[in-house]
PASEBA-1860 file (N, C-alpha, C; in nm, 3 decimals):
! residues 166
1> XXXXXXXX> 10.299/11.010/16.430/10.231/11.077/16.539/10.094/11.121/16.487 ~ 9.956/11.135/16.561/9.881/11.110/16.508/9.817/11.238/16.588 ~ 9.722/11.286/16.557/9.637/11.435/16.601/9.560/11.429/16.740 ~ 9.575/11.283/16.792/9.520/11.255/16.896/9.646/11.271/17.042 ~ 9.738/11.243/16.941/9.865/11.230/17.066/9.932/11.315/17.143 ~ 9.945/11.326/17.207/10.045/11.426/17.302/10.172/11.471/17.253 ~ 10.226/11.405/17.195/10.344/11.444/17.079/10.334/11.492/16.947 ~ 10.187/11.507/16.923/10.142/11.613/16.751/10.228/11.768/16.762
9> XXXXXXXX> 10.280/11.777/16.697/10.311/11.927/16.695/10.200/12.030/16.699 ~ 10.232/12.123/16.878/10.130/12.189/16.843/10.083/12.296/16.719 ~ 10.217/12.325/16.688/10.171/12.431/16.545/10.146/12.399/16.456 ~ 10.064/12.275/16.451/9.992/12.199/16.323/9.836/12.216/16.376 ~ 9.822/12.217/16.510/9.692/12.179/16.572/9.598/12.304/16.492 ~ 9.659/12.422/16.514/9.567/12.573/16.435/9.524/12.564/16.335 ~ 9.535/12.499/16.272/9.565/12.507/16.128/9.393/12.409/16.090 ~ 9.366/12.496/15.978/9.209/12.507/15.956/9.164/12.346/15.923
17> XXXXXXXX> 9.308/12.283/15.839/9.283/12.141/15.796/9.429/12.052/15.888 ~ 9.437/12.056/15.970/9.592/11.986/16.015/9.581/11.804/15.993 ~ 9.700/11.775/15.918/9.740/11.632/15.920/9.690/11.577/16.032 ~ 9.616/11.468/15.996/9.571/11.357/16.058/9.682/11.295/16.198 ~ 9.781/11.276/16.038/9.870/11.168/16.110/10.021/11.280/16.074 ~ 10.138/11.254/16.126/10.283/11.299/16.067/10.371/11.174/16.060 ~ 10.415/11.174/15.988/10.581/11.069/16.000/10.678/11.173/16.018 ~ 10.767/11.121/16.050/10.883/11.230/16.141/11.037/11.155/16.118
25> XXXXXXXX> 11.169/11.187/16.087/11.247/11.149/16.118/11.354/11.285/16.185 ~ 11.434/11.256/16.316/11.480/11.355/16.399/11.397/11.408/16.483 ~ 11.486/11.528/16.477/11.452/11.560/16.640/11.315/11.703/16.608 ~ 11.217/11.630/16.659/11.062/11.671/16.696/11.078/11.840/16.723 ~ 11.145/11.823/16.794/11.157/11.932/16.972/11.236/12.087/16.850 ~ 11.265/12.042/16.745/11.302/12.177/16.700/11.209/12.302/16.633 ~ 11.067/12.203/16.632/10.955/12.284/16.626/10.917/12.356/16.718 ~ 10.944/12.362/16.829/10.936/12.477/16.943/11.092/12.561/16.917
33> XXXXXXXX> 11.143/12.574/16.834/11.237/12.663/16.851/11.232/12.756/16.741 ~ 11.304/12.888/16.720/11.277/13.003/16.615/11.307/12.918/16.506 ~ 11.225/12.969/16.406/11.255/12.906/16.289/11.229/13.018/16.147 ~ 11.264/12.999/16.032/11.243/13.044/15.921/11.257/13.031/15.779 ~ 11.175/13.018/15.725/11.157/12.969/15.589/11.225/13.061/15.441 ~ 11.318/12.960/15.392/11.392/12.999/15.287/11.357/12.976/15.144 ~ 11.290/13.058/15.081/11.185/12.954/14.974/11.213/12.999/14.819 ~ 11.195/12.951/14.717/11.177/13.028/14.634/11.225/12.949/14.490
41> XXXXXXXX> 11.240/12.966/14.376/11.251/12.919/14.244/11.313/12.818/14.228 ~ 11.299/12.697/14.198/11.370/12.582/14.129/11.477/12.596/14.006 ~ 11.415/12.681/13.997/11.573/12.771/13.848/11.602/12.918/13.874 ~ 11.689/12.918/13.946/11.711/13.081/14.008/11.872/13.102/13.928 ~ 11.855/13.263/13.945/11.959/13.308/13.906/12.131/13.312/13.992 ~ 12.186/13.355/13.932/12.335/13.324/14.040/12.304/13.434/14.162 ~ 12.255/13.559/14.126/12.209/13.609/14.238/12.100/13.573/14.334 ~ 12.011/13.517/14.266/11.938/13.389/14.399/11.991/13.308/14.480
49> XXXXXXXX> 12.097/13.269/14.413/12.152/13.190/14.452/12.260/13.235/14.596 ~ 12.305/13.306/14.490/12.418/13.416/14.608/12.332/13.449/14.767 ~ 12.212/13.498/14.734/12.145/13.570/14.828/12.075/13.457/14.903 ~ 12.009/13.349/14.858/11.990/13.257/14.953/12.095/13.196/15.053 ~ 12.212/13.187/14.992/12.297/13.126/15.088/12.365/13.248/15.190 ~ 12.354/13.399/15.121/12.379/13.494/15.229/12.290/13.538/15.354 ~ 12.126/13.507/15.276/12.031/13.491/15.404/12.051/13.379/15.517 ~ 12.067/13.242/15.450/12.061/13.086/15.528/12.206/13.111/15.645
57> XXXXXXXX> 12.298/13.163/15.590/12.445/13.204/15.702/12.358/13.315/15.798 ~ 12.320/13.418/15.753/12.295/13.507/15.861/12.220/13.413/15.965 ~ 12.086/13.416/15.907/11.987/13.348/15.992/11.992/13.235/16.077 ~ 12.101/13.151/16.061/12.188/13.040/16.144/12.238/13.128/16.245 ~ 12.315/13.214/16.228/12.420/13.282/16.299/12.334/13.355/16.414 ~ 12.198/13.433/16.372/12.124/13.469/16.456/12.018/13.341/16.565 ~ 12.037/13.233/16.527/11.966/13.135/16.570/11.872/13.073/16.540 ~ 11.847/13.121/16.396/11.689/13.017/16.356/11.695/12.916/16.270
65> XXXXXXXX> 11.649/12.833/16.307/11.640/12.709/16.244/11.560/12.724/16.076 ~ 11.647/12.683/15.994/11.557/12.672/15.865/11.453/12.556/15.823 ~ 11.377/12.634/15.798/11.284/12.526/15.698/11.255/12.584/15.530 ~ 11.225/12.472/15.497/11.232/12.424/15.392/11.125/12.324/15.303 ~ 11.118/12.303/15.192/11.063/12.225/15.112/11.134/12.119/15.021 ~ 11.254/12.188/15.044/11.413/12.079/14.984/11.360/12.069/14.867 ~ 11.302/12.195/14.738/11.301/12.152/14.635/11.444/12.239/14.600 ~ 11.475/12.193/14.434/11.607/12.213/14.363/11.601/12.404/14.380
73> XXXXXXXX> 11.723/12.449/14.364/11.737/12.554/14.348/11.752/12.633/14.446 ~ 11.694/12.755/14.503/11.693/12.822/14.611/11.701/12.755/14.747 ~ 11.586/12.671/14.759/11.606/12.590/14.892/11.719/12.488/14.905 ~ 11.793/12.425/14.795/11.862/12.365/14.788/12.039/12.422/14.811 ~ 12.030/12.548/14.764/12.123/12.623/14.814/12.140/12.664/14.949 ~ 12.014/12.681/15.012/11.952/12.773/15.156/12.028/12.655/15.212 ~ 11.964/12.539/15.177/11.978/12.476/15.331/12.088/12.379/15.337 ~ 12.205/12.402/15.207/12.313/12.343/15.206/12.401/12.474/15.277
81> XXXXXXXX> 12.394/12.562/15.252/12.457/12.684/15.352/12.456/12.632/15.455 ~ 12.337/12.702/15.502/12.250/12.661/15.682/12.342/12.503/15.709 ~ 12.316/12.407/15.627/12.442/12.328/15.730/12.553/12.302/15.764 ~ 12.588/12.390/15.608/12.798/12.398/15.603/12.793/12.516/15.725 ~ 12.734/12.609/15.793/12.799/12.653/15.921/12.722/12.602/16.037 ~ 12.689/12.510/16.056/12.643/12.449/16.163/12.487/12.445/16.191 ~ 12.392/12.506/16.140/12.267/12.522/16.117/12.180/12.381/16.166 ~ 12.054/12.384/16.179/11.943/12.268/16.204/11.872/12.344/16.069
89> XXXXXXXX> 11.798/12.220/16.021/11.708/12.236/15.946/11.551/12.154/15.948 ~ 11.443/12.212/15.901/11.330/12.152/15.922/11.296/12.156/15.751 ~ 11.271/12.011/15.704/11.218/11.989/15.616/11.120/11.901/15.593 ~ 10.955/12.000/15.527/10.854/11.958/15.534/10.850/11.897/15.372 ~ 10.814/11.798/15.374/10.848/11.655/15.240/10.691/11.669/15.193 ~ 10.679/11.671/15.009/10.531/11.629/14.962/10.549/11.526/14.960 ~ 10.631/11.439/14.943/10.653/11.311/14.946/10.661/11.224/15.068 ~ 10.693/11.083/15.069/10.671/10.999/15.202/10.829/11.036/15.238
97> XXXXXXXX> 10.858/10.987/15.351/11.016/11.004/15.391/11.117/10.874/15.291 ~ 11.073/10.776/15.219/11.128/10.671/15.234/11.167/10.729/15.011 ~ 11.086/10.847/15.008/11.122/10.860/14.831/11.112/10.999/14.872 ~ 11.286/11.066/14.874/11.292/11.214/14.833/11.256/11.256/14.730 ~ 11.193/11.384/14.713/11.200/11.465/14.561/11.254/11.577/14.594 ~ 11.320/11.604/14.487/11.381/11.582/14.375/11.482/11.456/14.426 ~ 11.504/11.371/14.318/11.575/11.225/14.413/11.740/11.301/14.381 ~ 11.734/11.406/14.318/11.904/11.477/14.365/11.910/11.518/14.524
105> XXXXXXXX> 11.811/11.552/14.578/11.820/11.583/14.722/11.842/11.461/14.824 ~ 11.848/11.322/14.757/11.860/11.210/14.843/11.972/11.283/14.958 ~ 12.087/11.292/14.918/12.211/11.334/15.027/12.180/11.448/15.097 ~ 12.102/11.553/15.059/12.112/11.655/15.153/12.005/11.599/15.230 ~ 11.827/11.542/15.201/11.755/11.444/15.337/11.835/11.393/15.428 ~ 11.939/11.318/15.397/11.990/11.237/15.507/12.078/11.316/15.585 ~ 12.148/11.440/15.497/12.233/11.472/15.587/12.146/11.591/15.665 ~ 12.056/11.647/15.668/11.931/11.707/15.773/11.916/11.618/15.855
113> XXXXXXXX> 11.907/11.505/15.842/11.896/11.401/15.971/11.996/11.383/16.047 ~ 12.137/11.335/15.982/12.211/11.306/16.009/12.326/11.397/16.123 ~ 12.252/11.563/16.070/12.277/11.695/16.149/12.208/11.730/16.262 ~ 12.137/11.666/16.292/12.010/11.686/16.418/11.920/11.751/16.346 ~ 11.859/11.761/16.214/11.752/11.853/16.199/11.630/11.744/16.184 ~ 11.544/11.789/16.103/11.399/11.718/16.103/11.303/11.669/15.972 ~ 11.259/11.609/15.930/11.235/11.536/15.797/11.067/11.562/15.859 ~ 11.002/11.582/15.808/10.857/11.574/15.823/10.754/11.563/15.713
121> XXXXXXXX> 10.666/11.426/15.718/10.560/11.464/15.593/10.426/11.400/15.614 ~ 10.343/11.462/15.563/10.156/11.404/15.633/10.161/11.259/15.526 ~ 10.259/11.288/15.413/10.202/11.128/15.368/10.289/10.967/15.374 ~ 10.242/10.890/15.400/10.296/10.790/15.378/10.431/10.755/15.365 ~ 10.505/10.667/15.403/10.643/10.695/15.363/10.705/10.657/15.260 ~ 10.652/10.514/15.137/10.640/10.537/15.014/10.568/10.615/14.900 ~ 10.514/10.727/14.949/10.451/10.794/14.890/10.533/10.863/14.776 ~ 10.529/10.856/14.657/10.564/10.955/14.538/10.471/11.080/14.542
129> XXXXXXXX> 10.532/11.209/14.489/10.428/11.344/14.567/10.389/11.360/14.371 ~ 10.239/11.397/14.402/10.130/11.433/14.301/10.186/11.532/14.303 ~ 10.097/11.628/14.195/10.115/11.776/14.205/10.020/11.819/14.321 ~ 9.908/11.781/14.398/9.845/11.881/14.466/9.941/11.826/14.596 ~ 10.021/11.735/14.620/10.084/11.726/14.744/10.172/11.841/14.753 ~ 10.214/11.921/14.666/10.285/12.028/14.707/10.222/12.140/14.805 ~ 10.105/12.166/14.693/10.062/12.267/14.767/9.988/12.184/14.896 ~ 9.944/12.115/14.965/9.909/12.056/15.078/10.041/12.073/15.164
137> XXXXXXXX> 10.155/12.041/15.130/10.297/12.060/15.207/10.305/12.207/15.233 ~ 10.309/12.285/15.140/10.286/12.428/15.115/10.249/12.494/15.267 ~ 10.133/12.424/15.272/10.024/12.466/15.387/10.075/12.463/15.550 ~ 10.215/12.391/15.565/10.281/12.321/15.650/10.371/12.409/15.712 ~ 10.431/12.470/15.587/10.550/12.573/15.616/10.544/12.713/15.706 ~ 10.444/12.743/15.669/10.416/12.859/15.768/10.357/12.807/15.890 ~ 10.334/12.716/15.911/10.218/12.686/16.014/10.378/12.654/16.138 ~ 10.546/12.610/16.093/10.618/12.601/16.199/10.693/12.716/16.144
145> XXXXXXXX> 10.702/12.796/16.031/10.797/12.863/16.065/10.726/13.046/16.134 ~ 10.813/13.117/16.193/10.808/13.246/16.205/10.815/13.326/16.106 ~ 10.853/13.387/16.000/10.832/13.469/15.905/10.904/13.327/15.802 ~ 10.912/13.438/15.617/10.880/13.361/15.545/10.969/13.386/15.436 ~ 11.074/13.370/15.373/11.183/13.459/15.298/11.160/13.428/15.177 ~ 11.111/13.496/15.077/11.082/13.458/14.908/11.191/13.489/14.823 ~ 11.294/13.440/14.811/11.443/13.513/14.734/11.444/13.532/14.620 ~ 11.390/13.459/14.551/11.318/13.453/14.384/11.195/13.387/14.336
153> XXXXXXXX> 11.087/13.445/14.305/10.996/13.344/14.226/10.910/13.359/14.121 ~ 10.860/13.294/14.029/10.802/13.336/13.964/10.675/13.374/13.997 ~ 10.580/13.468/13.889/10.462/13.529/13.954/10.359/13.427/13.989 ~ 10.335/13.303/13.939/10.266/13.196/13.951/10.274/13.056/14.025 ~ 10.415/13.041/14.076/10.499/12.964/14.182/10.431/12.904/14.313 ~ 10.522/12.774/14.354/10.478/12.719/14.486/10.495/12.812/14.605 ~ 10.629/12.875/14.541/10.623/12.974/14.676/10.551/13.072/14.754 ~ 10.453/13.091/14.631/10.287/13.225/14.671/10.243/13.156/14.742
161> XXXXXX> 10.212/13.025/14.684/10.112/12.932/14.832/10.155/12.942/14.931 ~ 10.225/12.931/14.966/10.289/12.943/15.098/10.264/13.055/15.183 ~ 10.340/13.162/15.051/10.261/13.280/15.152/10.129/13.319/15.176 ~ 10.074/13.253/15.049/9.903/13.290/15.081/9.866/13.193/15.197 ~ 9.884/13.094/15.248/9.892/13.046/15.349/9.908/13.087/15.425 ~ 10.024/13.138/15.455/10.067/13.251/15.580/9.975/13.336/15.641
END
């Protein structure tokens, strides 16, 4: 979908630099619905751990759709919760759709699809993600979700971008 089209997500349109173009797999339409972002350390503690998956249950239960960055650790916990009780998820990819990263997340990508949730990424769909594609993805997360949940991170982390984004 491309910035010209009638089907661009509008909560990309605000946004000071918005994707050109999106590749998309699922369902579009969950970007108009509440959503919220579960974010935080790639090496978290058991209590990160604990607490992401006690936030990702509530926040299902109350109705919001998670998003995500589907890297290892925190988000990887979040949004395996969020779908063991029935949850949608929105996951914004540095990578193309066609090469997950971390390639341990291959099964949980598909099964976000496979759940009605949403795969989204500005690049290419063989794309392998650089390091600045993170933070460019980064830029993404706040722009669909409603608030922004940091469960663990370090002081120097992907997850600040995000919020400095915010």
């Amino acid at each position: 979908v491309t910035l010209n089209s009638t089907e661009y997500p509008r909560c990309f349109r605000n946004l000071d630099y918005p994707p050109f173009v999106i590749y998309y797999r699922g369902d579009l339409s969950l970007l108009e619905k509440r959503s919220i972002a579960v974010l935080g350390s790639r090496v978290c503690t058991r209590y990160g751990k604990e607490q992401s998956e006690r936030f990702a249950e509530e926040f299902v239960k109350e109705g919001f759709v998670l998003v995500t960055g589907l890297t290892e650790g925190i988000e990887t916990y979040a949004v395996t919760k969020g779908l063991n009780v029935g949850g949608k998820v929105i996951c914004i990819m540095a990578n193309g759709l066609k090469s997950v990263y971390p390639a341990e997340n291959l099964f949980l990508a598909k099964r976000i699809f496979e759940e009605g949730g949403l795969l989204i990424s500005e690049n290419y769909p063989d794309f392998k993600p650089i390091g600045m594609s993170f933070v460019q993805r980064n830029r993404l997360i706040p722009a669909v979700a409603e608030a922004i949940l940091i469960v663990e991170a370090g002081a120097k982390r992907g997850s600040l971008y995000t919020v400095n984004f915010a």
